[in-house]
N, C-alpha and C positions, 0 to 999 in steps of 0.2 A: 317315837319308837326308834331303836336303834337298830338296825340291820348290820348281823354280822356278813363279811366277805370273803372269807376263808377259803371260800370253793372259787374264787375269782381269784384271788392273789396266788393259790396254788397253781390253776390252771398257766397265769401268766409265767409262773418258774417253771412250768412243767413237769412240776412236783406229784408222785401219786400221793395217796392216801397213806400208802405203807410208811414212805418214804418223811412225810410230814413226822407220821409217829415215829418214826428210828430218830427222827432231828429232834422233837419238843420231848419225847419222852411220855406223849400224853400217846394213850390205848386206840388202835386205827377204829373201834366201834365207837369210840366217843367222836371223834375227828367229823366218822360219815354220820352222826346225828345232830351234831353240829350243826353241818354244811346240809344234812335236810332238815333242818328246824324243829328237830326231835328233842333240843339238848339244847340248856342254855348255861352255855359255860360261864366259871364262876370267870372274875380279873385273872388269878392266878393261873387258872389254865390256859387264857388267853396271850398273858403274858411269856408261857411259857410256846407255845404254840408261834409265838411272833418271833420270839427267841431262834425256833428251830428252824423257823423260816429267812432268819435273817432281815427283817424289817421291822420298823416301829411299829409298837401297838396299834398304833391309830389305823394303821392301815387297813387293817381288820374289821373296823365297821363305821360307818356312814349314820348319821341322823335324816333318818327318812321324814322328820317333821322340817326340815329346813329350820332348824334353831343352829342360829350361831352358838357358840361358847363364848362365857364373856367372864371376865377375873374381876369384875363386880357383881355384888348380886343388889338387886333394887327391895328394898324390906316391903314396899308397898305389892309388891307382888306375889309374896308370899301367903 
């Protein structure tokens, strides 16, 4: 499962809610259902929201299964 961090990267810039949506553009009630798990944003608003915050996508969520990412995929595991 992926966990997004939205509400941890903001708190780190000391970013409000408001302020996140005036930078990505994305609606402050999408933002706060997001960041309480009401709302699972698509890439694009992710991307944009990373945008406004000024960091890499990635930063924005965690794999809570501990699975590495890997630029092989093994066909036997599929």
């Amino acid at each position: 499962m992926v966990k997004i961090l939205l509400k941890k990267v903001r708190w780190e810039k000391n970013w409000t809610v408001t302020k996140v949506s005036v930078m990505s553009g994305v609606s402050h009630s999408m933002i706060s259902d997001i960041e309480n798990e009401k709302a699972v944003p698509t890439i694009n608003v992710l991307c944009a929201i990373a945008r406004g915050l000024q960091v890499p996508v990635t930063d924005l969520f965690i794999d809570t299964n501990g699975i590495q990412g890997s630029t092989k995929t093994n066909v036997d595991q599929i």
